[in-house]
C-alpha positions as CSV (number, residue, x, y, z in Angstrom):
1,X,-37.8,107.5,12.9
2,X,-34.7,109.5,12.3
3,X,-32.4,108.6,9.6
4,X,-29.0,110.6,9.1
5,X,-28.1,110.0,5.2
6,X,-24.2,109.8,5.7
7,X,-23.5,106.8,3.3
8,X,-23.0,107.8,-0.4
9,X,-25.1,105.0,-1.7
10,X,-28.2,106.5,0.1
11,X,-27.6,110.0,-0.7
12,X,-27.2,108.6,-4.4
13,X,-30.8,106.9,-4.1
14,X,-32.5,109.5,-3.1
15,X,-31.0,112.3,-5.3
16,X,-31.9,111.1,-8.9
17,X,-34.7,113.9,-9.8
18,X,-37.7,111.3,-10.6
19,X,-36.7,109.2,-7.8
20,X,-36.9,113.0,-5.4
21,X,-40.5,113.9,-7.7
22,X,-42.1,110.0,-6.5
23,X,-40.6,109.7,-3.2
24,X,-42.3,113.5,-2.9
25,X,-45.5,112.2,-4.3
26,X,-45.6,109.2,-2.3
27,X,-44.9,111.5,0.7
28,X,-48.0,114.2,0.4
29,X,-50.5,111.5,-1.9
30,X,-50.3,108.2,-0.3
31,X,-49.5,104.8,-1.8
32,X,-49.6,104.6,-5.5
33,X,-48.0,101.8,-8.2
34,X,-45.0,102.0,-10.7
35,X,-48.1,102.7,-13.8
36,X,-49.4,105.9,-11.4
37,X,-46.5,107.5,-10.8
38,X,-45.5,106.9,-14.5
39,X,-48.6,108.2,-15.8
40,X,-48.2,111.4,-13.4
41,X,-44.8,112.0,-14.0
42,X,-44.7,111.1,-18.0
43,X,-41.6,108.5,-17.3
44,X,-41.2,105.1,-18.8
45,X,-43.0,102.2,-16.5
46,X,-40.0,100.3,-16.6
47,X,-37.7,103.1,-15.7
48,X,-39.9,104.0,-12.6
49,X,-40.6,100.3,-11.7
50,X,-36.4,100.3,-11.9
51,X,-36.5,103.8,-9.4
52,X,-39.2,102.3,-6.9
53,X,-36.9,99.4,-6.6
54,X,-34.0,101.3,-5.3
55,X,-35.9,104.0,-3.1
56,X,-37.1,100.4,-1.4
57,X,-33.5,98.7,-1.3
58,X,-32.3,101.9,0.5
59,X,-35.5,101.9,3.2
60,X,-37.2,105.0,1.9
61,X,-40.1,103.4,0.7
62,X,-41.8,99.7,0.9
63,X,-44.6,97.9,-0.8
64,X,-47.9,98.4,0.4
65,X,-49.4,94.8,1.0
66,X,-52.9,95.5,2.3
67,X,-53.5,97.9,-1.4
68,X,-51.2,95.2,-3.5
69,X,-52.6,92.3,-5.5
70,X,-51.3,90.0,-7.7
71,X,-48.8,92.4,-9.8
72,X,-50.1,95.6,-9.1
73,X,-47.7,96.9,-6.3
74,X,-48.7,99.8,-4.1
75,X,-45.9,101.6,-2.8
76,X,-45.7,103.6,0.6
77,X,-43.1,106.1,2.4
78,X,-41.4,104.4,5.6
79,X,-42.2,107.3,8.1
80,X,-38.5,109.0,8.3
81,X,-36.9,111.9,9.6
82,X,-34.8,112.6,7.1
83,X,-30.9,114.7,8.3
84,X,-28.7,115.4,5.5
85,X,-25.0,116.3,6.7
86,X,-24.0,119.7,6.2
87,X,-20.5,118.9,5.7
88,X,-18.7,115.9,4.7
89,X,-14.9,115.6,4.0
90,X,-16.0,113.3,1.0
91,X,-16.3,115.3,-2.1
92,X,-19.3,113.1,-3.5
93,X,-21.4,113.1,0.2
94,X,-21.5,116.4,0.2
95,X,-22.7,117.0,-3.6
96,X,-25.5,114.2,-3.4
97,X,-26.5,116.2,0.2
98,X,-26.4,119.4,-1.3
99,X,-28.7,118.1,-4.3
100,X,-31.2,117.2,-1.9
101,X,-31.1,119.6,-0.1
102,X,-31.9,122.1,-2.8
103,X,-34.7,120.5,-4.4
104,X,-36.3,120.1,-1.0
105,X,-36.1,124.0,-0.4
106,X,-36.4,124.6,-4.0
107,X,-40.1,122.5,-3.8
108,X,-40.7,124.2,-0.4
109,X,-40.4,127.8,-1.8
110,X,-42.6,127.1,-4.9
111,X,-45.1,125.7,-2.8
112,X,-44.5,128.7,-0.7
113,X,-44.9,131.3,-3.3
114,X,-48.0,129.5,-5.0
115,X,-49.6,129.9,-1.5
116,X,-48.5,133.8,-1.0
117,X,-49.9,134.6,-4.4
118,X,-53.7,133.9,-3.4
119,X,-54.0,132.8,-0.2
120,X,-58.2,133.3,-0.2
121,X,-58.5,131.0,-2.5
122,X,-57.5,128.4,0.1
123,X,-60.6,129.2,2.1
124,X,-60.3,128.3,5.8
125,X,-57.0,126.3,5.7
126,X,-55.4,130.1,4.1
127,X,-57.3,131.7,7.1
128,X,-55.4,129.0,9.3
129,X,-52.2,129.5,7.5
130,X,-49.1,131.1,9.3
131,X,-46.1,132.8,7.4
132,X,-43.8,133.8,10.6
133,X,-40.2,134.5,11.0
134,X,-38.5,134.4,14.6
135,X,-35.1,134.8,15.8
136,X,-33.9,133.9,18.9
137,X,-30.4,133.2,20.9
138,X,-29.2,130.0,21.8
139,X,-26.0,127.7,22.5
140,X,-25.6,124.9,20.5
141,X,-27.1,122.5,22.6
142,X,-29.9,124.2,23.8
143,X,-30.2,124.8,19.7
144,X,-29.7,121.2,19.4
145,X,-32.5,120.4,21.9
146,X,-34.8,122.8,20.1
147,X,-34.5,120.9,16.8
148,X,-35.7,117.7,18.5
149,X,-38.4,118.9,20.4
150,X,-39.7,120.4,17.1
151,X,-39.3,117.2,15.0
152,X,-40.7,115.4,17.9
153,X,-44.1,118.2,18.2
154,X,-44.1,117.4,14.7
155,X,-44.5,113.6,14.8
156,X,-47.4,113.6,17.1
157,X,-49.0,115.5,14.2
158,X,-48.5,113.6,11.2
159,X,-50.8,112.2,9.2
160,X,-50.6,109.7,5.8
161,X,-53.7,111.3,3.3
162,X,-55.4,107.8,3.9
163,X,-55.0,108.6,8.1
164,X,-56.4,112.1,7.6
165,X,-59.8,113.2,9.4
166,X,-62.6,114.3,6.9
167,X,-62.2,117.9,5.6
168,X,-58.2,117.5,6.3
169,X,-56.5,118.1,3.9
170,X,-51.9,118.8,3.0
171,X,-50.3,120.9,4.5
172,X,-46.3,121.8,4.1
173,X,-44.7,122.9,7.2
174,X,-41.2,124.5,7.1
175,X,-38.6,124.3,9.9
176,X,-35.1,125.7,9.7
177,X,-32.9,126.6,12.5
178,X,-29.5,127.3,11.8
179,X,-27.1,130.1,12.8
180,X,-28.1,133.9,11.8
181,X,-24.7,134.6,9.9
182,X,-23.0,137.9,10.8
């Protein structure tokens, strides 16, 4: 489902660094509880209990039912399609969406690099592995048009960890389209 993240208080949410390092975790692992996420990111319980909360009260993630019991809470991602605005004429909108947007790419090119460094030691999935760069020449809209058939090709192929076939196993995929500057 596509979400634009135009409103302050959403952009907010989501770009406090443990709340961007569990939503992450949530994203490529699966479902996990407030004690998990503490335990793998060396946080306070209370604190990430506190940062669960508000990824949930601003729809980015929501307890897992069929995994909770009692007061062990699983959380899970809500499937989104994240947009960040590239400008904003509030000051604050575009700081919180330029936060995210560089730890996303910042994440992205680590994982990137880590895979360039050795990619035999990934086996068949390195084999499988693609590293391409295109250009091409579109108007806006036909640019526009592009972007959704990709995130829509994209869909059809993803897959929770707990969805995945035997033998699957993460994958990052990078997508960026924007304007070759002059």
């Amino acid at each position: 489902m596509r979400r634009n993240l135009t409103d302050i208080d959403s952009l907010k949410a989501l770009a406090h660094p443990l709340r961007q390092q569990m939503f992450t975790h949530l994203n490529r692992f699966g479902p996990a509880t407030s004690a998990d996420l503490a335990a793998r990111f060396e946080a306070d319980r209370g604190a990430t209990s506190y940062h669960l909360r508000q990824l949930e009260r601003f729809g980015f993630i929501e307890e897992d039912t069929d995994r909770s019991a009692g007061r062990r809470r699983y959380w899970k991602p809500i499937p989104l399609d994240l947009r960040l605005p590239f400008e904003s004429d509030d000051p604050a909108i575009a700081a919180a969406a330029d936060a995210i947007g560089r730890r996303w790419m910042d994440q992205a090119q680590q994982d990137l690099h880590t895979f360039l460094a050795d990619p035999q030691s990934f086996g068949a999935f390195g084999e499988a592995a693609m590293h391409s760069n295109s250009t091409t020449t579109l108007t806006a809209e036909e640019l526009a048009r592009f972007t959704e058939e990709y995130v829509a090709f994209m869909s059809r192929w993803h897959r929770y960890p707990a969805e995945a076939s035997d033998g699957a196993r993460l994958i990052t995929v990078l997508f960026n389209a924007f304007p070759t500057p002059s």
